[in-house]
Each structure stands twice: as C-alpha cells, then as structure tokens.
VOGU-3710 file (C-alpha; in Angstrom, 3 decimals, decimal comma):
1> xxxxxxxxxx> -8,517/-4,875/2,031  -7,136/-4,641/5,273  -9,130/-6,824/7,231  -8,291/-9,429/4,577  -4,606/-8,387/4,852  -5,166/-9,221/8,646  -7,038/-13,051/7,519  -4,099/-13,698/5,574  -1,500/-12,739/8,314  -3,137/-14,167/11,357
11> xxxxxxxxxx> -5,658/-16,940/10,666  -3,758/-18,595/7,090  -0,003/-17,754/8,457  1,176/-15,536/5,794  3,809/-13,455/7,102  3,678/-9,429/5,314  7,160/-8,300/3,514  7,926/-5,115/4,371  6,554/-3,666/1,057  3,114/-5,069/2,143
21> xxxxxxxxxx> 3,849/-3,198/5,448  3,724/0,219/3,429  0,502/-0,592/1,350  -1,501/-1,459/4,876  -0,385/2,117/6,037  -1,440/4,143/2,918  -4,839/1,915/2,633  -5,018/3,205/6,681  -4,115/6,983/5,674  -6,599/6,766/2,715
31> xxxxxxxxxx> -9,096/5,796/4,562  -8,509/8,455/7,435  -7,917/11,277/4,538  -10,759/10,352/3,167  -12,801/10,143/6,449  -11,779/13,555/7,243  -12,654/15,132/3,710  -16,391/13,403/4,122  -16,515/14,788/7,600  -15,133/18,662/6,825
41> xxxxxxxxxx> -18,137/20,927/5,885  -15,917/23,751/4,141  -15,518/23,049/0,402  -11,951/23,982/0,304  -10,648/21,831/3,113  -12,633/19,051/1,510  -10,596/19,088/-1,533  -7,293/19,867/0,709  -8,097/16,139/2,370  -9,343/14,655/-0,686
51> xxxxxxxxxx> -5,767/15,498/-2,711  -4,137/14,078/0,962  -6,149/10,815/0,693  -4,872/11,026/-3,573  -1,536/11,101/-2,644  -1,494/8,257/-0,150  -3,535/6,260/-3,094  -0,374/7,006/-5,489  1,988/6,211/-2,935  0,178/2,599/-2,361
61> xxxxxxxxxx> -0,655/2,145/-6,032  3,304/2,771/-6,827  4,468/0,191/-4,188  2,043/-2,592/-5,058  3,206/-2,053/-8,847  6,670/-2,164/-7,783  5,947/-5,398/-5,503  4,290/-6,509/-8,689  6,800/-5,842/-10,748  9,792/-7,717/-8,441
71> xxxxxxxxxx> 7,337/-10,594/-8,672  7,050/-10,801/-11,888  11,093/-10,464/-12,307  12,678/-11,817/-9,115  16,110/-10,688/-8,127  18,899/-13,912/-9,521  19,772/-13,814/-5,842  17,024/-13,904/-3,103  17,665/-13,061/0,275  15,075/-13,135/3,015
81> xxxxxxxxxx> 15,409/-9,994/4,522  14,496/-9,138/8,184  10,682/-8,564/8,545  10,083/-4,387/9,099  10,149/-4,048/12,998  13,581/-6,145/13,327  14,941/-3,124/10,334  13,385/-0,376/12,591  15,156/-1,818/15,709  18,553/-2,831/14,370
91> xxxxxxxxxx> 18,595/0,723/11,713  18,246/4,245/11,702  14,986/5,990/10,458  17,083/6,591/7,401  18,483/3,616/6,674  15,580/1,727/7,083  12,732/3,769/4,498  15,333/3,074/1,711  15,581/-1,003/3,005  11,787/-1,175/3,027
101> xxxxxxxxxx> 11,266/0,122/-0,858  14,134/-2,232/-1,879  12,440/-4,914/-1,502  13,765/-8,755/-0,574  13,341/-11,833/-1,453  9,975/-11,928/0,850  8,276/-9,435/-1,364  8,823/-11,279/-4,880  7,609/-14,345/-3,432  3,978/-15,411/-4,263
111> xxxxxxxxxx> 2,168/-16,986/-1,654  -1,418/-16,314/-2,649  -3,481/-15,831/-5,679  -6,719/-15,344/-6,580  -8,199/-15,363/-10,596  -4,225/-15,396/-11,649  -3,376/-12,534/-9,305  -1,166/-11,939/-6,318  -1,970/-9,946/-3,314  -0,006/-7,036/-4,593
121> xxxxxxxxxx> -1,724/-7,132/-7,877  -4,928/-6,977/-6,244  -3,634/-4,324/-4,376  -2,608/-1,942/-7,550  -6,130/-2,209/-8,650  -7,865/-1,562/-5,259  -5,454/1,790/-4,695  -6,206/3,065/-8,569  -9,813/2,451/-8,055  -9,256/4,772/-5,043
131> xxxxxxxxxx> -7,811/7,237/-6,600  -9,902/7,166/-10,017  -12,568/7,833/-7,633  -10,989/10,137/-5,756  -9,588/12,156/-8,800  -13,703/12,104/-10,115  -14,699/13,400/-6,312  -11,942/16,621/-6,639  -12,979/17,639/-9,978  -16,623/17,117/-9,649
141> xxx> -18,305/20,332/-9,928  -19,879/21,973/-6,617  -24,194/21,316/-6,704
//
C-alpha cells in the first residue's frame, strides 16, 4: 500500500491530503507493531504488540472511512487547505492534529480510482483486512 501510495505521489503527480498523510503513518506503525509482535518470543508481549498494531489498524480504518465518507458528501464550500508540513510549520502541535482530521477540500477530491473505488476506499478495506487478521492472530489459541 505504501509503496503504491509513493507511485501515486512521485511518479503520476498526485499530491497526498493531509488525511492520506495519517493513513501512510498507521499502515507504517502497523507494519512495525506487527514486526515486533512476529519478532517477540514471549507469548504475552506478542499479544501486547499485536493489540498495538490493532489499534493503529482502527485508527487507519476510521480515517480512510471518514476520507470516504467526505468524498462521498463533499463540503458546499471547498477550500484547498495547506498540505500537512506547511500546518505543522505555520500551527501548534495542537492546532494542527484537529486541522488534519477535518479534512479540506483536498481530501474529498477524487483523483484516482480503480474497479469504482478511490484510494481511500481501498484503503478502508486494506486496514480492516489488517485488523480482521489481526483480531484472528490475538484470539487464536496457543499450539
């Protein structure tokens, strides 16, 4: 997913809203949650990183629906809003979380589809196939 985030970004010219911004860093701290439950030998720890690596999968799965959803029912009014590294240099921490999940015009705007879906749907389905597997990996039974 992310290396075809990248493709789309630097070889077709799409530019990532911010809300894209967040679903790159929870694929990148499902990924390293999940590296380090695969990696930890003790059982308990394993399921300790595996509910980490769940949580990011939520988090991702719950901003692609919400980029979804702003797609499916843009705003009247769109504004282009400033891309995420001009918010964190202009704002505060604090002002600038809130500015991301808001959404702009940027992140109702469909610029690619494949089989009828947009990036972020394809994104809600990747991070809930993560964390349907994830969910069977924490309740499977010990062997």
């Amino acid at each position: 997913m992310l290396a075809f985030g990248m493709y789309l970004q630097h070889v077709v010219g799409l530019e990532p809203c911010p809300m894209c911004i967040v679903q790159r860093y929870a694929l990148i701290l499902v990924g390293v949650f999940s590296a380090l439950a695969a990696a930890t030998g003790g059982h308990g720890l394993r399921k300790f990183w595996g509910f980490v690596a769940l949580v990011f999968s939520v988090g991702g799965a719950f901003t692609a629906a919400r980029q979804s959803w702003l797609q499916w029912h843009p705003p009247e009014f769109a504004s282009c809003g400033r891309d995420i590294y001009g918010m964190i240099e202009t704002f505060p921490l604090q002002r600038v979380v809130p500015m991301i999940f808001r959404g702009s015009g940027d992140c109702s705007q469909i610029d690619w589809t494949f089989l009828g879906l947009s990036i972020a749907n394809w994104s809600f389905l990747c991070f809930t196939a993560f964390g349907l597997v994830l969910l069977v990996l924490l309740f499977q039974r010990r062997r």
